[in-house]
C-alpha positions in Angstrom: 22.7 176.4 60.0 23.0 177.2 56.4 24.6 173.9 54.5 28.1 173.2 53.9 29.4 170.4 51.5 32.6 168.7 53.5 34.6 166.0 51.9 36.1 163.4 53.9 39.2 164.4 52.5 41.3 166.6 50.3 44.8 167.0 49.4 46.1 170.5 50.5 48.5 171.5 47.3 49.7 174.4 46.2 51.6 177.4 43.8 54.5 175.5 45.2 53.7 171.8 44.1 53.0 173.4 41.1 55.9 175.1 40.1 58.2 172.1 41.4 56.7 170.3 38.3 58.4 172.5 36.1 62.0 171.7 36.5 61.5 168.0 35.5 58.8 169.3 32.6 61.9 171.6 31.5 64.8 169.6 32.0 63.2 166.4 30.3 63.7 163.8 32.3 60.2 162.4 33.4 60.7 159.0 34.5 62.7 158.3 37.9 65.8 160.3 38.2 66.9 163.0 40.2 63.9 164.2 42.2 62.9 161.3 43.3 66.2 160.7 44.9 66.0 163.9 46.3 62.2 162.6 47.6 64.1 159.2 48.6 67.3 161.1 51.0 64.3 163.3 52.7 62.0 160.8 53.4 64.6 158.7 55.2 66.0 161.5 57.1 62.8 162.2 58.2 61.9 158.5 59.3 65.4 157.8 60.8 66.1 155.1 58.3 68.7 153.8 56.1 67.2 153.6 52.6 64.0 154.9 51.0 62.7 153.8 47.5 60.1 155.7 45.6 57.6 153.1 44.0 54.7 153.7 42.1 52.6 152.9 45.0 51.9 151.6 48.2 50.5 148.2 47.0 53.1 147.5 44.9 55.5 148.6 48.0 53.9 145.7 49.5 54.7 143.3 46.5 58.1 143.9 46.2 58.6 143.5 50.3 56.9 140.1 49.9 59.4 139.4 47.4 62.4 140.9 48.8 61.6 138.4 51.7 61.3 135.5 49.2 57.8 135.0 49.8 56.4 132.4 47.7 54.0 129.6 47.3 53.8 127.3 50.1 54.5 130.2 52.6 51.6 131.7 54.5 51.7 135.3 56.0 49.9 137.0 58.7 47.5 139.7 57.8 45.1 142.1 60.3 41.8 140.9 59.3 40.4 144.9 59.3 43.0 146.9 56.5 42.4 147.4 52.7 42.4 144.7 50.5 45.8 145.5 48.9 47.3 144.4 52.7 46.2 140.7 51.7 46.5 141.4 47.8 50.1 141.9 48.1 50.7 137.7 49.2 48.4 136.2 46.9 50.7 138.2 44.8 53.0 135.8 45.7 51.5 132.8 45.5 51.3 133.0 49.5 48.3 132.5 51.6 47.3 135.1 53.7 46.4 133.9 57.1 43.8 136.5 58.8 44.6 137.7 62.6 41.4 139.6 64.2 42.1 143.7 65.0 41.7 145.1 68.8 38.6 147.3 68.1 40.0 149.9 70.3 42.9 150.4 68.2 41.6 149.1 64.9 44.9 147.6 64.8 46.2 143.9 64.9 45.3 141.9 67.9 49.2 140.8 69.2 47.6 138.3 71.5 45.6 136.4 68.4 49.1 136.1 66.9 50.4 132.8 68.6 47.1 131.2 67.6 47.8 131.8 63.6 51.6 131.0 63.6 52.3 127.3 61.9 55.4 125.6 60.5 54.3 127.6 57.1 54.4 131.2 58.6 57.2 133.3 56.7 56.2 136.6 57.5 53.5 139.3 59.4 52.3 142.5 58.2 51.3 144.7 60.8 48.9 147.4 59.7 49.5 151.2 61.3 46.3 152.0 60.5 44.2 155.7 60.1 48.1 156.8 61.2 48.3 154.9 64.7 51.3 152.7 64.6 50.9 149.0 65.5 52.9 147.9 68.9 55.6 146.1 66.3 57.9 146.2 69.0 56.0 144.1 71.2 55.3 141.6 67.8 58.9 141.6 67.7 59.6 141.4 71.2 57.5 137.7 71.3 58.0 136.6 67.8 61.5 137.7 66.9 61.5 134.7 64.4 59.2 136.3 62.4 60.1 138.7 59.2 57.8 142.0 59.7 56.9 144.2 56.9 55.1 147.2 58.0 51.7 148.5 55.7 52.2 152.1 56.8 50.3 153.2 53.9 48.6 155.8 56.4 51.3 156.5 58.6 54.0 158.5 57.3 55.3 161.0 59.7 53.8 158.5 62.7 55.6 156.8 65.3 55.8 155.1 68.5 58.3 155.8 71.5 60.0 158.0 69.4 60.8 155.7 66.6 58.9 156.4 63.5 57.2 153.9 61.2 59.1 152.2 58.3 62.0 151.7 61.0 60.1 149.6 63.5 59.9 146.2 61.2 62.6 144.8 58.5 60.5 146.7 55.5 58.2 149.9 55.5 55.9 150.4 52.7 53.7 153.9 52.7 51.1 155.6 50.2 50.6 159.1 48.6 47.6 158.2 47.5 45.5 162.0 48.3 43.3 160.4 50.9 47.1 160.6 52.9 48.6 163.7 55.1 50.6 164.0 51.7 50.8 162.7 48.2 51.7 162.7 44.7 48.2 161.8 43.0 49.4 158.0 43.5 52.3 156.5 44.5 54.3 155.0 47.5 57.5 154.5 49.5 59.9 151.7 50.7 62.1 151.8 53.4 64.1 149.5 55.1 67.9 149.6 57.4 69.5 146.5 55.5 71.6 147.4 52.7 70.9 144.0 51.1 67.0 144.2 51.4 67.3 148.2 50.0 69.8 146.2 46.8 67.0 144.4 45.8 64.2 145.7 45.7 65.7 148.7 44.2 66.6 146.5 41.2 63.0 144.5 41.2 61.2 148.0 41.1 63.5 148.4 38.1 62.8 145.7 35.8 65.4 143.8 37.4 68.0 146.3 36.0 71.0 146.2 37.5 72.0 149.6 37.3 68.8 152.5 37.3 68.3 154.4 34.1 69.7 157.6 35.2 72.5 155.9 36.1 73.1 154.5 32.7 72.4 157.4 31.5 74.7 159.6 33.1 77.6 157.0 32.9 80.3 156.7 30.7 78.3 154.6 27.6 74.9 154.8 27.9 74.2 153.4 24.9 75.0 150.0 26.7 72.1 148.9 28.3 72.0 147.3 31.8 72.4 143.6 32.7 69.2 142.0 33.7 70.0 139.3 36.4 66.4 138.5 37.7 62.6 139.1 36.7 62.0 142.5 38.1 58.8 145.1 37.6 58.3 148.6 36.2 57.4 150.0 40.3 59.0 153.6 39.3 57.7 156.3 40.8 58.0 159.4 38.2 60.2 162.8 38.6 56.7 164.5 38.3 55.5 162.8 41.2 59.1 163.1 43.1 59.0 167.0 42.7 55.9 167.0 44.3 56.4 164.7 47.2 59.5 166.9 47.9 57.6 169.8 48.3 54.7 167.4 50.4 57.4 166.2 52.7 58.4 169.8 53.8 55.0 170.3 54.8 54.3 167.0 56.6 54.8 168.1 60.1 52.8 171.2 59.8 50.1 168.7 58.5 50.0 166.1 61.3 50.4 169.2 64.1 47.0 170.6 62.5 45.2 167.2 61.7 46.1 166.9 65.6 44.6 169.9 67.1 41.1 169.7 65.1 41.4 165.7 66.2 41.7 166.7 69.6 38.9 169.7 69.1 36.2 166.8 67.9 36.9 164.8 70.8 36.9 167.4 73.0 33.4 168.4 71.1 31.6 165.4 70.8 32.5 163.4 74.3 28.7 164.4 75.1 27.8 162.0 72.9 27.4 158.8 74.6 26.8 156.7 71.6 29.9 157.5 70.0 33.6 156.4 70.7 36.2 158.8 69.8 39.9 157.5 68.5 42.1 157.4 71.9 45.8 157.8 71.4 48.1 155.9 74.2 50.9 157.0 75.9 53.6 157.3 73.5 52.4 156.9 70.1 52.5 160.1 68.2 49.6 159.6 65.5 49.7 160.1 62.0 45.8 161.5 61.8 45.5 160.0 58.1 41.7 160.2 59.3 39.8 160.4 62.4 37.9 157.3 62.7 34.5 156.8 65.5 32.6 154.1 66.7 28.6 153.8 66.4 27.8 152.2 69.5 24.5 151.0 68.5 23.2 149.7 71.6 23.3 153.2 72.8 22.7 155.0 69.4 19.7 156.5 68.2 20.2 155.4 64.4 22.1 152.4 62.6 25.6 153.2 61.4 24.5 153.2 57.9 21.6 155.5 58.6 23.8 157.9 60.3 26.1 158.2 57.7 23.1 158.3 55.3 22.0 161.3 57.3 25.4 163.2 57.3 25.3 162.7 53.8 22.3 164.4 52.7 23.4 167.7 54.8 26.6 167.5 52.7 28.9 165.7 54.9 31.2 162.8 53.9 32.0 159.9 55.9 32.9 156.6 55.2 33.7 153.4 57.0 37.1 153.3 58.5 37.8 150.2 55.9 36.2 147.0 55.4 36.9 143.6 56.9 38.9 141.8 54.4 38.1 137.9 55.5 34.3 139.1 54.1 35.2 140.2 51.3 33.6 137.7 48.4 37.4 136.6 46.8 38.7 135.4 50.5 35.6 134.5 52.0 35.3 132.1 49.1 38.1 131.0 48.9 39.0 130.1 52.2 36.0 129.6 53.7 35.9 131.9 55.9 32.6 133.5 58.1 32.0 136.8 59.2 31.8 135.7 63.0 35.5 133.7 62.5 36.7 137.0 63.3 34.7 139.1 65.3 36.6 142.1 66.1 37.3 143.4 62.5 34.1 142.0 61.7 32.5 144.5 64.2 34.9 147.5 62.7 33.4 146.5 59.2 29.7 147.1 60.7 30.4 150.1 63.4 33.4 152.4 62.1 32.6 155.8 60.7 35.6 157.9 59.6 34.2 161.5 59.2 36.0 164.3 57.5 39.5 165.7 58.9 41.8 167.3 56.5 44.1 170.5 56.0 41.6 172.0 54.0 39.0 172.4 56.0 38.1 175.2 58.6 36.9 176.2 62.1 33.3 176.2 60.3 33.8 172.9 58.7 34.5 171.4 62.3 31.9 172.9 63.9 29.1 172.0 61.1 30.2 168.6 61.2 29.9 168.4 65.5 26.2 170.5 65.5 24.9 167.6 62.9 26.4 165.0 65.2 24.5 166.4 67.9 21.6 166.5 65.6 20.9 162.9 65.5 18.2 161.7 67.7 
């Protein structure tokens, strides 16, 4: 089979992305303004929610919800021990301590039963993880801890859902990412979302400096040569016009995306259940995934290779692959600083060592799919 070279993933843009850049090139107005609030109204309507605000991306979405929620020193949060760093970034932020819950390895998602074992007089808040697109079962986590403020990292998940409700509606704050490892971006960026008015209030001011009234807003009103009242410390979060003319145009598409990420999905699992060493991503009953990436499981009892050897091999016939994410209680800063082991938390220590995400994006082909599944079969 004559070699391919196969990214793990690339962002599928167009003549159309482009030539939505123009009108905000033309008209002048760069910064936030009137395409992202276009972006804002769509991305709402399409996640059945009150309020959407455009920030310059998902980790700083996850600041401003800690905030929002008056997350501060003294206050500890609960965090899936298997995410990105910027999941636990996000409270130290704040002065907060995150508090590590291990993942189910099946899902890759929070364990909801290791919950009640983490919870303490200090515990202000959780932040389920939907991650690779598969919503966590938040409304189970609020079902047994309805106490507790929820902020959802959905940075994969836009466009997911479970039971019919889609993610950023299933907690009290969504945050998402365009970064162009998602179903779609805008080169970097990221998304709030939330159904209280007062929560949507104030974070749209702290994105904003603290402003009390948005740019456009001053600038379209009767004197906008007075500037805006500045009532608490806010932070420049703004998503730009550029990137909101884009993400218009990568929101129309979003469907399309997932429906095609899902049939090639189900075509490798279909494909590669022969292989008894690897575990395929499962989707239960009533979650309709996001497909950010399609994430397997080395079983290395059964395998022929190591994980890292595998990947090594895939590699040097062109293909990408990564691990699904890393285990955040071993990374050096929190392992240090809290004293934390690698065993303390088995599951997403196990995840760290065994997941391999191979590649699954709109720009590949039959040909890609198939190159990718005869290599897998290679490995002996």
């Amino acid at each position: 089979m004559e070699k391919r070279t196969i990214q793990i993933s690339i962002p599928a843009m167009g003549k159309e992305e482009w030539e939505a850049c123009r009108e905000p090139l033309e008209s002048g107005w760069i910064t936030q303004g009137p395409k992202v609030k276009e972006f804002e109204l769509a991305f709402a309507s399409r996640h059945h929610v009150k309020h959407a605000l455009a920030v310059s991306n998902c980790t700083t979405a996850l600041h401003l919800a800690c905030i929002a929620l008056g997350i501060g020193p003294g206050d500890e949060v609960l965090v899936p021990a298997f995410t990105w760093v910027s999941t636990a970034n996000a409270v130290e932020y704040c002065g907060a301590k995150p508090v590590f819950v291990d993942v189910d390895p099946k899902t890759f998602n929070i364990d909801i039963d290791q919950i009640q074992y983490k919870i303490t007089k200090k515990t202000k808040a959780i932040i389920p993880v939907h991650l690779f697109g598969l919503c966590a079962d938040v409304q189970e986590i609020r079902r047994r801890y309805p106490d507790l403020k929820i902020i959802e990292d959905g940075a994969c998940a836009a466009g997911a859902s479970i039971h019919e409700i889609p993610a950023g509606g299933l907690g009290h704050i969504g945050c998402f990412s365009f970064h162009p490892r998602k179903s779609v971006t805008t080169g970097e960026g990221g998304m709030l979302t939330t159904n209280d008015d007062a929560l949507a209030a104030h974070m749209d001011k702290l994105r904003n400096h603290g402003a009390s009234i948005s740019e456009e807003q001053r600038h379209h009103g009767p004197k906008p040569y007075i500037l805006a009242a500045f009532e608490m410390v806010g932070y420049n979060y703004r998503m730009t016009d550029i990137q909101g003319a884009i993400g218009g145009v990568q929101l129309k598409k979003l469907d399309h995306f997932i429906q095609e990420r899902a049939y090639w999905a189900n075509y490798y699992t279909e494909q590669l259940q022969s292989i008894d060493w690897l575990n395929t991503p499962q989707v239960p009953d009533g979650y309709h995934h996001g497909w950010q990436s399609y994430v397997t499981w080395i079983d290395e009892l059964k395998s022929p290779q190591k994980r890292n050897d595998i990947m090594e091999y895939l590699q040097q016939n062109g293909i990408a692959t990564r691990p699904g994410t890393h285990a955040v209680h071993m990374l050096s800063f929190y392992a240090t600083k809290y004293q934390i082991r690698p065993e303390d938390f088995p599951g997403a220590y196990a995840c760290d060592q065994f997941s391999m995400s191979i590649p699954l994006h709109n720009k590949m082909i039959k040909e890609d799919y198939d190159y990718v599944i005869h290599h897998l079969k290679q490995i002996k």
